[in-house]
C-alpha positions as CSV (number, residue, x, y, z in Angstrom):
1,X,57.4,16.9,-112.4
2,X,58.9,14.2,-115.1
3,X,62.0,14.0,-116.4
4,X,60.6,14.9,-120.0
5,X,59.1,18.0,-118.3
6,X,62.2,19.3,-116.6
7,X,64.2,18.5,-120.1
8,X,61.6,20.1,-121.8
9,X,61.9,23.3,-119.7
10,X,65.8,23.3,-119.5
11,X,65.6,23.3,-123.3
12,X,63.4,26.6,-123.5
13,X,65.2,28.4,-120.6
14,X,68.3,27.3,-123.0
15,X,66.7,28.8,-126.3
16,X,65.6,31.7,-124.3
17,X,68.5,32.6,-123.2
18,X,70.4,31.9,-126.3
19,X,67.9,34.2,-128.2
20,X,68.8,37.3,-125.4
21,X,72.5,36.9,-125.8
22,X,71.9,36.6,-129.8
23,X,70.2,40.4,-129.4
24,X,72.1,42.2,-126.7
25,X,75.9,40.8,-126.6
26,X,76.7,41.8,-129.9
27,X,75.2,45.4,-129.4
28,X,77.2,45.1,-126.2
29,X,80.1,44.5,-127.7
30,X,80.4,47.1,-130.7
31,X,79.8,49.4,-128.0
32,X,83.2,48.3,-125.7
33,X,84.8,48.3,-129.4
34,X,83.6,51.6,-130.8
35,X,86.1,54.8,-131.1
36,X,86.7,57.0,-128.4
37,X,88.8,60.1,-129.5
38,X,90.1,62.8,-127.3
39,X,91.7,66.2,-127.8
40,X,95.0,66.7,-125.5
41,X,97.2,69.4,-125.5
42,X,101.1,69.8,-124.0
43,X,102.4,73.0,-123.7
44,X,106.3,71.9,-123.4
45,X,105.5,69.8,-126.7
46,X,105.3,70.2,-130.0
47,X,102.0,71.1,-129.8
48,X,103.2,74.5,-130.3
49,X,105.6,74.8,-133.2
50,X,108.0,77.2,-135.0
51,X,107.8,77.0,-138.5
52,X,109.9,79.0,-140.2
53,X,110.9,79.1,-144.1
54,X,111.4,82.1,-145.6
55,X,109.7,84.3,-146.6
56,X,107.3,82.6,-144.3
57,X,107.6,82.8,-140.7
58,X,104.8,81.5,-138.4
59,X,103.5,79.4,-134.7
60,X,101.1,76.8,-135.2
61,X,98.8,75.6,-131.6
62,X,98.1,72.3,-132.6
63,X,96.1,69.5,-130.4
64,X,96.4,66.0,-129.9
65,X,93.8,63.5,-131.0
66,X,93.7,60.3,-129.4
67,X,92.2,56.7,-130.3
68,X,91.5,55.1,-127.7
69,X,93.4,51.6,-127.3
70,X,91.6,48.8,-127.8
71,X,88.9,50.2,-129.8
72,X,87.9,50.0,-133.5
73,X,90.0,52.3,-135.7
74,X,88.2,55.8,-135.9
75,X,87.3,56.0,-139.6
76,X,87.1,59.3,-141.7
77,X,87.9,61.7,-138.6
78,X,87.5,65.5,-138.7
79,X,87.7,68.4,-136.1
80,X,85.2,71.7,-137.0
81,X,85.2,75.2,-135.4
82,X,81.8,75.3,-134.0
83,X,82.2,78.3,-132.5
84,X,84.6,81.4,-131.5
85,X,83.5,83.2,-128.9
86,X,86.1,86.9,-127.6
87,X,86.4,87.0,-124.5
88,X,85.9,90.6,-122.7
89,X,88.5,92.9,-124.2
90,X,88.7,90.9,-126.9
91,X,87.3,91.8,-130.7
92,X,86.6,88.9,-133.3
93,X,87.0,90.0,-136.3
94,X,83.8,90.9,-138.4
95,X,84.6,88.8,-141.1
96,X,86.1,85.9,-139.7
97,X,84.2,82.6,-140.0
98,X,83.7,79.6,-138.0
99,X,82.1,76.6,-139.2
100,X,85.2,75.5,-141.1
101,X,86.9,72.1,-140.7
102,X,90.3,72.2,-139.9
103,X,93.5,70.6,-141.0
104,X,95.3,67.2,-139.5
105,X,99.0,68.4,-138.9
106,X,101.4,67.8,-141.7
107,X,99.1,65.6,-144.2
108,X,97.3,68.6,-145.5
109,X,93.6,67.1,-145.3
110,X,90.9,67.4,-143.4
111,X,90.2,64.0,-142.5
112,X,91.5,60.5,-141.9
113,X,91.3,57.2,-139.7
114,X,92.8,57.3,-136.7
115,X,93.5,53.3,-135.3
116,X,93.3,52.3,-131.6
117,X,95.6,53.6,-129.6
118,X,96.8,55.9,-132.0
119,X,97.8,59.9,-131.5
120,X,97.9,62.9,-134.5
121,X,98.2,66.3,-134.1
122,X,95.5,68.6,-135.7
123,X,96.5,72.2,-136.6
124,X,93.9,74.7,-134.5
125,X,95.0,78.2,-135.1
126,X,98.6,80.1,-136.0
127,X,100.4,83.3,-135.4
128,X,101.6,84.3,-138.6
129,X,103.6,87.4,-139.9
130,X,102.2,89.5,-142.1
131,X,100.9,87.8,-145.2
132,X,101.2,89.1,-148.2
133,X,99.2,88.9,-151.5
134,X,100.2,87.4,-154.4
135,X,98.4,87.5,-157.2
136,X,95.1,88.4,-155.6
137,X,95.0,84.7,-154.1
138,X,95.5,85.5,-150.5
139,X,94.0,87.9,-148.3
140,X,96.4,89.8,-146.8
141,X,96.0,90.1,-142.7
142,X,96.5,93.7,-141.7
143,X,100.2,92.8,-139.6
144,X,101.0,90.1,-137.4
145,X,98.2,88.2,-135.9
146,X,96.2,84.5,-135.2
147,X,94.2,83.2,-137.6
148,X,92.0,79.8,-137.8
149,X,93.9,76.9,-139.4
150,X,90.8,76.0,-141.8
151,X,91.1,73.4,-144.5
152,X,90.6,73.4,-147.1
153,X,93.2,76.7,-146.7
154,X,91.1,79.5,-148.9
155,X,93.3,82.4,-147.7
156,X,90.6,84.2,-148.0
157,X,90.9,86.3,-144.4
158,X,87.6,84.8,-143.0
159,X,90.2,83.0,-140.6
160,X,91.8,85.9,-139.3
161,X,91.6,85.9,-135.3
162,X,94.2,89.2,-134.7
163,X,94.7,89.3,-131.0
164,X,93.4,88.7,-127.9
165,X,91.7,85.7,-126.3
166,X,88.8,83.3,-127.8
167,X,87.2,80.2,-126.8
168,X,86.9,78.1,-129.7
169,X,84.7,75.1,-129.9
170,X,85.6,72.0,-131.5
171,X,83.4,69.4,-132.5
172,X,85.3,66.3,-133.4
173,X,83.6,63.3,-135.6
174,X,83.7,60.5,-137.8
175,X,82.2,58.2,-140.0
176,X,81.9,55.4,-136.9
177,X,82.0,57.4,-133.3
178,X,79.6,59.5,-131.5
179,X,80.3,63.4,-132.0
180,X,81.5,65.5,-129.5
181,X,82.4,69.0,-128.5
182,X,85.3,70.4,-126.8
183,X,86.3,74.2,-125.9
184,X,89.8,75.6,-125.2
185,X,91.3,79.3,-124.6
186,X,93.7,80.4,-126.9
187,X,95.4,83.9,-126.6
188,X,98.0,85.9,-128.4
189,X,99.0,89.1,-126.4
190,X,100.7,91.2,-129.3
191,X,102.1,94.1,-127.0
192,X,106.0,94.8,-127.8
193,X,105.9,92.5,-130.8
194,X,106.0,93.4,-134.3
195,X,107.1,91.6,-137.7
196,X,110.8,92.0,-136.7
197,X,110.4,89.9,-133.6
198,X,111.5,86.3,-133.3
199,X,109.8,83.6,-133.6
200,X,110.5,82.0,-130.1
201,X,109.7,85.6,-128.6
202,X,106.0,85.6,-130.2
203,X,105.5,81.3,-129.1
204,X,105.9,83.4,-125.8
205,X,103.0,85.3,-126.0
206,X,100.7,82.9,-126.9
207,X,98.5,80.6,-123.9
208,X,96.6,78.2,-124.8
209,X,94.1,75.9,-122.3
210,X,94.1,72.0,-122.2
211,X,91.0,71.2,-124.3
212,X,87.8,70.4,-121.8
213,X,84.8,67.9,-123.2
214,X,82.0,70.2,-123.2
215,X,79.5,67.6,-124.6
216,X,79.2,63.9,-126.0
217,X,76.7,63.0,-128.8
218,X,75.4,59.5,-128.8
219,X,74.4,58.2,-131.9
220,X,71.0,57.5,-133.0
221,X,71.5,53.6,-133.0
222,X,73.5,53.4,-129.9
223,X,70.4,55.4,-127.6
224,X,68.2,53.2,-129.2
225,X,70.4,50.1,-127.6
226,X,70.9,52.2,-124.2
227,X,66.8,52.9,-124.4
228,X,66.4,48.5,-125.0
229,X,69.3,47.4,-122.6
């Protein structure tokens, strides 16, 4: 074999290769940099809080969303109520709804980017006194119980829990990560409590599970790369 033919060949193996790292590295590579976010939840944390400002009094069971680090920053990110599910002994509600986004932890919105490494708390559900209506804008709930922490907030009493247990499901999204959906427990044992009681003594009543990936979405572009690489 000349030396023109071996050069020759070098040269195509060369553009060859060139041309396969041209279509796979880069797909390769938004995939190492794309969002990862994960639901956390700590008990001896804030992630259950007293909030208490008269004449509202009220625990909020918030999560933890994570970024992972050294990823893209997770643009436009919501969490959803999927699905609420009593458990036996439990009752939901007729009229309470799922399907409703809800509401990142002190912001008051229902979505926003989360960068690498980065951790925000998302409100799930509270334990609230009894509401009362004002002006025929808020639903009242019947006396103390959970409700959903929807957003935008309606009070219209589609969010109303009461007591018991429920797994909720929580699909969490964005504009630039694959979907996926988590489930926790959360349960408010109301026995012995009443409007009167405190705040710390109803926190004490309430048990919430650490959040457990049910299910991971891949988007349609990035199964189309798996399905090629």
């Amino acid at each position: 074999m000349s030396i023109d033919t071996i050069s020759a060949l070098l040269s195509a193996v060369g553009t060859v290769a060139a041309v396969v790292v041209a279509l796979f590295l880069p797909g390769w590579q938004r995939a190492k940099l794309r969002p990862i976010v994960t639901l956390e939840f700590d008990r001896t944390s804030e992630d259950i809080a007293v909030h208490e400002s008269p004449p509202w009094g009220s625990v909020w069971i918030r999560l933890r969303a994570t970024n992972r680090p050294g990823r893209e920053t997770a643009r436009k990110v919501r969490v959803i109520v999927s699905k609420v599910e009593p458990e036996e002994g439990s009752v939901l509600p007729e009229n309470t709804l799922a399907l409703r986004e809800l509401s990142w932890s002190e912001v008051r919105t229902g979505e926003l980017d989360l960068p690498a490494g980065m951790q925000r708390r998302i409100d799930v559900a509270h334990v609230e006194k009894k509401r009362a209506a004002k002006r025929n804008l808020v639903t009242p709930w019947p006396d103390l119980g959970m409700g959903l922490a929807g957003w935008p907030q309606r009070y219209d009493g589609r969010d109303y829990l009461g007591e018991g247990a429920f797994r909720i499901k929580l699909t969490v999204a964005g504009e630039n990560l694959d979907a996926s959906e988590w489930e926790i427990r959360i349960s408010f044992k109301k026995v012995g409590l009443s409007n009167k009681s405190s705040l710390a003594r109803i926190r004490d009543a309430i048990e919430v599970s650490d959040p457990v990936l049910v299910s991971k979405e891949t988007s349609l572009r990035r199964r189309r790369w798996l399905a090629d690489g």
